[in-house]
Every structure is written in structure tokens, then in C-alpha cells.
C-alpha positions in Angstrom: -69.4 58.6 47.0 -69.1 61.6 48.5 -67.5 60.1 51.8 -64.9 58.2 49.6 -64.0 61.5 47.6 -63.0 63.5 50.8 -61.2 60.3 52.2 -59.3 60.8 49.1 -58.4 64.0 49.9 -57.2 64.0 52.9 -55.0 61.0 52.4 -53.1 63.1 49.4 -52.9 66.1 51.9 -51.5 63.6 55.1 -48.7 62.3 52.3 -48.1 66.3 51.1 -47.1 66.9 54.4 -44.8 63.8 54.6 -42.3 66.4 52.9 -41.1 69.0 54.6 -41.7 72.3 53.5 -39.1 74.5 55.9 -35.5 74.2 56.5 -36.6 73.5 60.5 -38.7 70.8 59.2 -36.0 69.5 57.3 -33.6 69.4 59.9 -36.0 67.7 62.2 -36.8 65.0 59.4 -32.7 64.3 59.3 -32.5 64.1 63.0 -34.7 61.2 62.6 -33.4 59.9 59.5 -36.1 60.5 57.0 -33.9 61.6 54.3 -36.2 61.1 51.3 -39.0 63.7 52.6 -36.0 66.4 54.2 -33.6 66.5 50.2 -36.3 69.0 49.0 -36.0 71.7 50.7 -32.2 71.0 51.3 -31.9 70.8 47.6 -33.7 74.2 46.9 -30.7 75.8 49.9 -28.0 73.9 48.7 -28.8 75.1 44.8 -29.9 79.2 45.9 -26.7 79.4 48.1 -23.7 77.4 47.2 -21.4 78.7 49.1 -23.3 77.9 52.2 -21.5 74.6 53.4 -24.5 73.3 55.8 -26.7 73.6 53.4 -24.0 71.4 50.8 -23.2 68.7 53.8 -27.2 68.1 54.4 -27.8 67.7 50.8 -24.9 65.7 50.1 -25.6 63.4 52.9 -29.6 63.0 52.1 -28.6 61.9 48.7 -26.0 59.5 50.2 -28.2 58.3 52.1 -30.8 57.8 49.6 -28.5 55.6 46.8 -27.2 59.5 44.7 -24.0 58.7 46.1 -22.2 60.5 42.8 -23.9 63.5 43.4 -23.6 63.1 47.0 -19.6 63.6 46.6 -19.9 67.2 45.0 -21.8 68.4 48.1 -20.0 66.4 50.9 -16.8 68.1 49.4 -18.0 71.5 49.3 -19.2 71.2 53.2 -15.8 69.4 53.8 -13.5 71.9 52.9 -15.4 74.4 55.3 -14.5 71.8 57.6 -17.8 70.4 58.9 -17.2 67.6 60.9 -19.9 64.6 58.9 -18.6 65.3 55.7 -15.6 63.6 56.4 -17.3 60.6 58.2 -19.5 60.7 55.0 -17.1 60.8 52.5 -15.0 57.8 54.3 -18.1 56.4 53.9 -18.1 57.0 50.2 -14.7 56.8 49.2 -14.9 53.3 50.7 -17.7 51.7 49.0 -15.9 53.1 45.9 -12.6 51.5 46.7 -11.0 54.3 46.8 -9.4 53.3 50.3 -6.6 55.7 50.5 -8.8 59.0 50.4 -11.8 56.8 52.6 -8.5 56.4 55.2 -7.7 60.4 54.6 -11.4 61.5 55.1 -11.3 58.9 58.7 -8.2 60.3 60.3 -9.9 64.0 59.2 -13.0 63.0 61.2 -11.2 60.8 64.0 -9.2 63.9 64.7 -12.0 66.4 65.6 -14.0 63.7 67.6 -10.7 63.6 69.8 -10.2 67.6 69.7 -14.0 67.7 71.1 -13.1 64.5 73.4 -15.6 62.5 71.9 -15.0 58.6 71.7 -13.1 57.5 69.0 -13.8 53.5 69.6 -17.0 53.4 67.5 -14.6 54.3 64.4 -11.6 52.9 65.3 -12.3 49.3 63.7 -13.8 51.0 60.0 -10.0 52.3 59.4 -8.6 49.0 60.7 -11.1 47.9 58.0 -9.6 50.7 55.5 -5.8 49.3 56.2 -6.6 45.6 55.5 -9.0 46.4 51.7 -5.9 48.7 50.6 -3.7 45.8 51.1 -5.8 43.6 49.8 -6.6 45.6 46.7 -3.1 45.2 45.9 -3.6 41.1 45.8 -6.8 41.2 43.6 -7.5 37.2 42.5 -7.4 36.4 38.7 -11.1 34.5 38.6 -12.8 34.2 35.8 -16.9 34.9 36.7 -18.9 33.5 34.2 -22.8 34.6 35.5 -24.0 36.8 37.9 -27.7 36.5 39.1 -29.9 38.9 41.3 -32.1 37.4 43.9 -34.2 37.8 47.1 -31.9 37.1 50.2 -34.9 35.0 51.8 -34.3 32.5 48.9 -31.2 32.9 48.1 -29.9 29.0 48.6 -32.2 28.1 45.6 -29.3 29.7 42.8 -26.8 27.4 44.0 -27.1 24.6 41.7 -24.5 22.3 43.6 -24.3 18.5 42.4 -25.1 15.7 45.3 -21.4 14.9 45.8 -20.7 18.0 47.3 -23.5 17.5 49.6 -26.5 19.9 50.6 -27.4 23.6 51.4 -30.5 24.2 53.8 -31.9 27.2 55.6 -31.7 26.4 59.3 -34.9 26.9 59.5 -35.7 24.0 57.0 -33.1 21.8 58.1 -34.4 22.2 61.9 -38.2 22.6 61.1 -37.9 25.7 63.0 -39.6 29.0 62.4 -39.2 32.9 62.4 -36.1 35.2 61.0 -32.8 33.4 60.9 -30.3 33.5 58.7 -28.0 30.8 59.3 -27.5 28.1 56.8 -26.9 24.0 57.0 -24.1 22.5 55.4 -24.7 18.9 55.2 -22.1 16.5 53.7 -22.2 14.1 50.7 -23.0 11.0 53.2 -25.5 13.1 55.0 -23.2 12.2 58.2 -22.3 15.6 59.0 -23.6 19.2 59.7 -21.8 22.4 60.0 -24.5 25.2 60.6 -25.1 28.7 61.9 -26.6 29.1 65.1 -27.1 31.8 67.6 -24.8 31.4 70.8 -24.7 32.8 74.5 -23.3 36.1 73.2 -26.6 36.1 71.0 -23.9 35.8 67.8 -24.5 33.6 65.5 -21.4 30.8 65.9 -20.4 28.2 63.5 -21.6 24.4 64.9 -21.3 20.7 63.9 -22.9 17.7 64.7 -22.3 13.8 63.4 -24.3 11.3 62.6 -24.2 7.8 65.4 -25.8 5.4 63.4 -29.7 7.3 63.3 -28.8 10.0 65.3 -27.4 13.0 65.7 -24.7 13.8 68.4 -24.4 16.9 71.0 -23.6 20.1 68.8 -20.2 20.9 69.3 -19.3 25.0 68.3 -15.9 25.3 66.2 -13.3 27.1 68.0 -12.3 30.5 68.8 -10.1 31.3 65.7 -13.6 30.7 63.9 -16.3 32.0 65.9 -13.9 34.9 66.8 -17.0 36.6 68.7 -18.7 38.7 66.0 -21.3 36.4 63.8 -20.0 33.8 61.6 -21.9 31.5 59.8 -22.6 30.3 56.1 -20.6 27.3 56.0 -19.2 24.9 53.4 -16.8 21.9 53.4 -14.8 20.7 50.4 -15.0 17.0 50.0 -11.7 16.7 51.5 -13.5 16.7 54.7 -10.6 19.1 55.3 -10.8 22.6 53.9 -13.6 25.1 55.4 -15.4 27.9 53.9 -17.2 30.4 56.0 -18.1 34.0 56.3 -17.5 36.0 59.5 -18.1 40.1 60.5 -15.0 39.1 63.3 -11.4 40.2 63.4 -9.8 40.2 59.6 -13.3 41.2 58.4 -13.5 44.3 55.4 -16.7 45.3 56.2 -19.8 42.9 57.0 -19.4 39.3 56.4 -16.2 38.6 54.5 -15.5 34.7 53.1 -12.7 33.2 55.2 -11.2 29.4 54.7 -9.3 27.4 57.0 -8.3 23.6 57.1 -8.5 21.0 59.9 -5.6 19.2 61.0 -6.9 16.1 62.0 -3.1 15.0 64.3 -3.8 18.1 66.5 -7.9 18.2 65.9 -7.8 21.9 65.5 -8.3 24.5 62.6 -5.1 26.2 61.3 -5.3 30.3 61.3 -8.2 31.6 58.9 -7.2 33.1 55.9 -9.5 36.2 54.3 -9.6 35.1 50.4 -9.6 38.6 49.3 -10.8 40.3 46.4 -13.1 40.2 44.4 -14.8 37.7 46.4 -14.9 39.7 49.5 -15.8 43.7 49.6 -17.0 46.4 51.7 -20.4 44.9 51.9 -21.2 41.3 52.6 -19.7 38.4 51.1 -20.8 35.2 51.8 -21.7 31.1 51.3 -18.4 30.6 49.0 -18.9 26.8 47.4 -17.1 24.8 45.4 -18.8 21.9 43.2 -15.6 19.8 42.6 -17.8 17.5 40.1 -18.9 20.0 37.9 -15.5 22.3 39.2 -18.1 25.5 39.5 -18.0 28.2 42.2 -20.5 30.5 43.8 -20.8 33.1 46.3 -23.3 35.5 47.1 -22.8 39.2 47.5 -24.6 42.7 48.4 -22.6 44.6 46.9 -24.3 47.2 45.2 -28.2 45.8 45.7 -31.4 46.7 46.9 -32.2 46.0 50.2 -33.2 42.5 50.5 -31.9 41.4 47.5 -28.4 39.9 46.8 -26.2 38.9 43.4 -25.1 35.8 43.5 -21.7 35.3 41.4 -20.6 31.9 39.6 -17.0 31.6 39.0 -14.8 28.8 37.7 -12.5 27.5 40.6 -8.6 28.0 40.6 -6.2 25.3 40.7 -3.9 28.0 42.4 -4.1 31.4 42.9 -2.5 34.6 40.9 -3.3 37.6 41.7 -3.1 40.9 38.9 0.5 42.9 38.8 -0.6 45.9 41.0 2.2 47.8 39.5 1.3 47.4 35.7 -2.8 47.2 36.4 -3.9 50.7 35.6 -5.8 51.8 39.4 -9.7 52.0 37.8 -8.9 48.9 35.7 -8.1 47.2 39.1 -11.0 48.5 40.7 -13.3 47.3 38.0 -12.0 43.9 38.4 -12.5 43.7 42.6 -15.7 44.9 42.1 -16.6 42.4 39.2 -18.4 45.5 37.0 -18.0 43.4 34.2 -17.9 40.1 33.5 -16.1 39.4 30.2 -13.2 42.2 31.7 -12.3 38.9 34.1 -12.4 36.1 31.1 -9.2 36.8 30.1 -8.9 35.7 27.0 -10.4 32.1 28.4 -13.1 31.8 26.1 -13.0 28.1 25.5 -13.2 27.9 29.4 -16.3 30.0 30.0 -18.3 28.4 27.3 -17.3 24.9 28.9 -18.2 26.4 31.8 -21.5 27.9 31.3 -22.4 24.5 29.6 -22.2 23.2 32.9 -24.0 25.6 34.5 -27.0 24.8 32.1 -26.8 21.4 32.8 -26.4 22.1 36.6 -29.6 24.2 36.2 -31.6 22.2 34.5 -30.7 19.1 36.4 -33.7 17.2 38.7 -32.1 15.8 41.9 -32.8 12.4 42.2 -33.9 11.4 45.8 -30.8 9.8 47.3 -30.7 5.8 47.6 -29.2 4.8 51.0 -25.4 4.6 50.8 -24.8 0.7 50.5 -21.2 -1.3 50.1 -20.6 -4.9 50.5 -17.7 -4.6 53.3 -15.8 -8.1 53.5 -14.7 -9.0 57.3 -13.6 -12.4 57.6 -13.9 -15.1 55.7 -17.9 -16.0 57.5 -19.2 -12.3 57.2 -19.5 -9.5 54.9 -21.3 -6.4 55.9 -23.4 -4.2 53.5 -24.4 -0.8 56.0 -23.1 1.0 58.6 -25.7 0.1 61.0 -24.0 -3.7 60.6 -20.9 -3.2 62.7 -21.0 -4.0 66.4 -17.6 -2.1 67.5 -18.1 1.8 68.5 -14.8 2.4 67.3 -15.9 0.4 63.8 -18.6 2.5 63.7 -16.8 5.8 63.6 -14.2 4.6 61.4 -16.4 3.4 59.0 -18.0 7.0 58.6 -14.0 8.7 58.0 -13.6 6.0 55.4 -17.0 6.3 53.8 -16.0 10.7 53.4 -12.5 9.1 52.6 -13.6 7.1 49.7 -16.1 10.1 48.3 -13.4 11.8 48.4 -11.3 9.1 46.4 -14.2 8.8 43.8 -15.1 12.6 43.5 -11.1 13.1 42.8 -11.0 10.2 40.2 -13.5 11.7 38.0 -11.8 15.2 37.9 -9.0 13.3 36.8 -10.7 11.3 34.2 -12.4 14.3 32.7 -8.7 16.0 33.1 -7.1 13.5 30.9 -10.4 13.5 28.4 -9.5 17.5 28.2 -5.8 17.1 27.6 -6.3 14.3 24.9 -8.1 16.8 22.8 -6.4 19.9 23.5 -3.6 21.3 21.8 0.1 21.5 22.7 0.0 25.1 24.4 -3.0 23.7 26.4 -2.0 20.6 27.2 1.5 21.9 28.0 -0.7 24.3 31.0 -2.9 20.9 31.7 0.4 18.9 32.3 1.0 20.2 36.0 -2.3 20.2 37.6 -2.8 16.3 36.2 0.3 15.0 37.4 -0.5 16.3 41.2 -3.8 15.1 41.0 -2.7 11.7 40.4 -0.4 11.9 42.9 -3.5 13.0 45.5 -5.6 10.4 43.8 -3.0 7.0 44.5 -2.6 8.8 48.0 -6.5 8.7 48.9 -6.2 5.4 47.6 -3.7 4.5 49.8 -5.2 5.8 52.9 -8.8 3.9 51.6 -7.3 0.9 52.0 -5.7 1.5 55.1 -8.6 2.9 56.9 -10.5 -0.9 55.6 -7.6 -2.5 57.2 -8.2 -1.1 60.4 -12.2 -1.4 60.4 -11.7 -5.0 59.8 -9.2 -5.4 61.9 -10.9 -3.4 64.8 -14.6 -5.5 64.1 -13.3 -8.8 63.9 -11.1 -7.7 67.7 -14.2 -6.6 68.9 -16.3 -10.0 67.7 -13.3 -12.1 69.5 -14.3 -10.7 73.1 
């Protein structure tokens, strides 16, 4: 007992000395970034001497650095305007993650300036005001959404809040997908027809890159990595495909980027069999931290995205949204500036509803249902396919031609796409019939073009049959 009482003891006195308990010792503990144990004693300076501005700056920048960032301003100032050089970086720093991208900009030149007069690099810096320019534009274009739940998770487990229906396919760690092990955190995208991937995966450059692979009958073809404009060189990953087949979602850290991963979508164009430009979808979806896996469930027409923003280490907030039709953006001129902020920083839900009530109760019916839904274990995609007049075909693995084969596969996403679009139109019409005249007046619009995407799908459904049969029965002639 004895033994265990001065084990005791001496574990309290090895943990008292964590802290340090002179200013030397607290300047060493800095150097090595063990803020929490060197704020004490900078504390105790910064409170007996205000005016001393070193003693402000290491104060200010331990509690920065240890989540008191409101407090951390007072101090960062005070050692600013005796011009020591971190307080600026700091307060860029600051300003930033409070949106306040003007005076983060300010604080960056500030600091940029005396690097250069003491001819240190600049290029390790040069890219966070590049960052600066692009949020103050973009906080000028902040997206009317209307977020109806916010959850908190672990990152390692994140993929389990997305409560996606099957027709707009499947979300796997690439670890699950692949049956691999250790830390990665790329993510599978597999489509509706389980007949294509688009996945994370770490490339030559030892960056993650954005990949695909199809599906040849059982297996699955040579990855093929997306092109430049995507994997720009910096990680990208986290993708998602609307059922279109057409329109990606994906987050990058590359060239257009805020800060961290931002969400970025671009579309294929199938003549050309290239990606069109990326485009950064802004505020409030992307921030200063990292933004990531944006997906749309056009069944149950719910969003998510997962954020950082504002977490605990190894945690992230996962944000579900109801999708736009088309985008409007607030009146930058009439939004008053912390009312704007508020809003790209989603602090509070009900400030983005709107005035959509009706909307948000719909919507979090959905989500409850979405929830508490048990995925049924797919049945294997079956059709009874006519080709001539002897033979009718009821799987893919029935066709004989190679270029059959791949043609059947466009028109089987084709059709999904066809179905998945005809049942948002049915349940459009359903909504308008019992709406009112102002509502159905705002409902008008958005039906009419989706029954003009709807008979055009259609169209190109039976045009893609006509050229499978055409192309098997050619290929049974020879």
C-alpha cells in the first residue's frame, strides 16, 4: 500500500511540472507548441504588465491556439500595434475564421510586408490571401438554402448520417469498398446500377486524386483518374454523381479552394468526353475549414454535406439542406454585414427558413422517414429487353455484342434517370394540386421544365433501345 501511495505521488508531481512555472519555461513550451502548459505563466505577465506587448502576443496566441480565440483578439491587438510581427499572422488567422476577410487580408499584407523587409519567403503565405480575395467575393454571393438539421459526429464514421435512398446509389469508405485496411480517408461513390465507381485514391504525387472504374459484365475495368481540371494536384476526393450521370460533386484543397477542402461541381460533356471548368458552390456550403461529400437525394430531394467548421478535432457537423431548383443568392447591399455572416456560417438554423415553414416540416418528415428507413438488400436489376421477333433478353450478361454491352449499361443510368425524374414530377403535380394559388403560381415554372426534361429522357430511352437492338441483332447476323 505503501508502494502504491508514493507511486501516487510522484505521478501528481511529474504532471505539476508539465506546467511551466518561469517565463523561460514558458517560452521553451511555445517553441514546441505546448500551449496549454506555457498560458499560465504568460497569463500571470500579460495581466501584471499590460503594456508589455510580448507578454500580450504570447498570451494572445496560447489562447488562440487553445480554442479562446475571443479573448485571444484583445491580446493579439495589444502586441500588434507595438508591431510584433505574429500578431498579424495571428490575427489573419483570426479575422479569417471569423469572416471578417477584409481586416484577415489587412492583418496578411501587415505580416507579408515585414517577412519581405527581413527577406524572408513570402510563398508559404502567398496562397492564404489568394484564399482571403476569393471568401470576400464569395461572401458577397452567399446562397439562399434553407438547412433544416445539423448533426455532430465522429469523422471516422461519418458516412453513417447520410441517409441517401438506393436511387441515388451508395456511399462506402474506401476502405470498406476495397476490403483494405489502415488510415484513409477517401470515399466510394457507387451508382444506382452498381455499374460505376468514382472514388478517392492516393496517386504518384502521394495526393489523393479522384478515380473511376465501370463495370464489364462481372468485372471491374482499369481505374481511370479524372482529369487535370479535377485533380488539379492538391487532394481531391469525396465524390458524388447526380443521377444524370452528368453533374459531379467533389471536394478539393486545389486551385479555387477557401481554405481546406472546398465542394466544387462540374458536368461531363459526353460529345467531347471531358469535364467543363469546376465551379466552387460558395457559401454557406464551403468555408474556411473543410467542406466536403455534398449529395443530393433527388427521390426524397434532401441535401447533405459535412463540415468542420467550428468542431472538435475528430469530429465533424454534418448539415441537411433542402436542394435548390436554382440558385439566389442574399442582396449584399441590403443584408446587414453580421446578419450575412450568420447566414454563411449557418449559426442558426431557423435564421435560413425564410419564412418556408411548410417546406421544412415537409422536409424533416422526410428525413424521419429517410432515418428510419431499413435498406432492403438490392434484387439484381432485371428487364425483359425485346430483340427480334425469336429473342428477348432479360440481363445484361445476355447480349453477345461488346458495343451492346456498353450501351446497354448508358441506357440502363438513362432510364434511372427517366424513372427517378418521373417521380419528382408526380409528387410535383401531387404538391401543386393541393397548394394554393401563390404556391402553385411559384410551382408552375419548375413543373413545366421538368416535363420538358422528362419527355426528353424519354426520347433519348427509346433511342438508345433502338440502337442496342439494332447493334445485337448486326452483331448476331455475322
Amino acid at each position: 500500500m505503501r508502494k502504491k501511495h508514493v507511486i501516487f505521488i510522484l505521478l501528481c508531481l511529474s504532471a505539476f511540472t508539465l506546467s511551466a512555472q518561469t517565463l523561460e519555461e514558458a517560452k521553451e513550451l511555445f517553441k514546441s507548441g505546448q500551449y496549454e502548459q506555457a498560458k499560465p505563466v504568460f497569463q500571470k505577465y500579460a495581466k501584471s504588465t499590460p503594456g508589455n506587448p510580448n507578454y500580450s502576443f504570447w498570451y494572445g496566441a496560447c489562447c488562440y491556439e487553445t480554442g479562446e480565440k475571443d479573448l485571444a483578439e484583445k491580446y493579439l491587438i495589444i502586441g500588434a500595434n507595438k508591431k510584433i510581427q505574429e500578431s498579424f499572422r495571428y490575427l489573419g488567422q483570426l479575422y479569417s475564421e471569423q469572416y471578417r476577410f477584409e481586416e484577415a487580408q489587412a492583418n496578411y499584407n501587415i505580416y507579408l510586408a515585414m517577412l519581405a523587409k527581413n527577406k524572408v519567403p513570402t510563398e508559404k503565405y502567398d496562397n492564404a490571401l489568394k484564399q482571403l480575395s476569393l471568401s470576400s467575393q464569395m461572401i458577397k454571393g452567399v446562397e439562399k438554402v434553407v438547412v433544416i438539421d445539423s448533426v455532430v459526429v465522429d469523422k471516422a464514421n461519418f458516412l453513417n448520417a447520410y441517409k441517401i435512398s438506393e436511387e441515388s446509389g451508395n456511399l462506402f469508405t474506401y476502405n470498406k469498398f476495397f476490403k483494405t485496411e489502415g488510415n484513409n480517408e477517401a470515399v466510394v461513390y457507387q451508382t444506382e446500377l452498381e455499374s460505376k465507381l468514382y472514388y478517392g485514391d492516393k496517386g504518384k504525387n502521394n495526393h489523393l486524386n479522384i478515380y473511376t472504374k465501370t463495370k464489364l459484365l462481372s468485372q471491374w475495368s482499369e481505374a481511370t483518374q479524372l482529369p487535370k481540371s479535377i485533380n488539379s494536384g492538391e487532394d481531391a476526393n469525396y465524390p458524388f454523381v447526380m443521377s444524370d450521370g452528368i453533374t459531379l460533386y467533389y471536394s478539393s484543397k486545389g486551385e479555387g479552394s477557401m481554405g481546406g477542402y472546398d465542394i466544387f461541381v462540374t458536368r461531363y460533356n459526353s460529345e467531347t468526353d471531358t469535364y467543363l471548368k469546376s465551379d466552387n458552390v460558395g457559401m454557406p456550403f464551403n468555408s474556411p475549414f473543410n467542406d466536403y461529400m455534398y449529395v443530393i437525394d433527388e427521390y426524397n430531394n434532401l441535401g447533405w454535406f459535412a463540415s468542420d467548421r467550428y468542431q472538435p478535432k475528430d469530429k465533424v457537423c454534418i448539415y441537411i439542406f433542402i436542394p435548390n431548383e436554382s440558385k439566389q443568392i442574399y442582396d449584399y447591399d441590403s443584408t446587414e454585414s453580421n446578419k450575412l455572416i450568420s447566414l454563411a456560417r449557418i449559426t442558426s438554423l431557423k435564421d435560413s427558413w425564410n419564412g418556408r415553414t411548410a417546406d421544412v416540416k415537409a422536409a424533416k418528415e422526410r428525413l424521419e422517414t429517410a432515418r428510419n428507413h431499413v435498406s432492403k438488400e438490392k434484387e439484381k436489376v432485371e428487364f425483359e429487353f425485346v430483340i427480334n421477333d425469336q429473342i428477348t433478353y432479360t440481363k445484361p450478361e445476355d447480349f453477345t455484342s461488346p458495343k451492346a454491352v456498353e450501351l446497354v449499361r448508358k441506357w440502363q443510368q438513362t432510364l434511372s434517370d427517366y424513372n427517378v425524374q418521373a417521380k419528382k414530377l408526380e409528387k410535383q403535380r401531387e404538391l401543386f394540386s393541393t397548394s394554393g394559388k401563390d404556391k402553385q403560381n411559384s410551382l408552375a415554372p419548375g413543373i413545366l421544365d421538368l416535363e420538358k426534361r422528362v419527355e426528353q429522357i424519354g426520347k433519348e430511352v427509346k433511342a438508345q433501345e433502338v440502337s442496342i437492338r439494332n447493334e445485337e441483332n448486326n452483331f448476331l447476323r455475322k
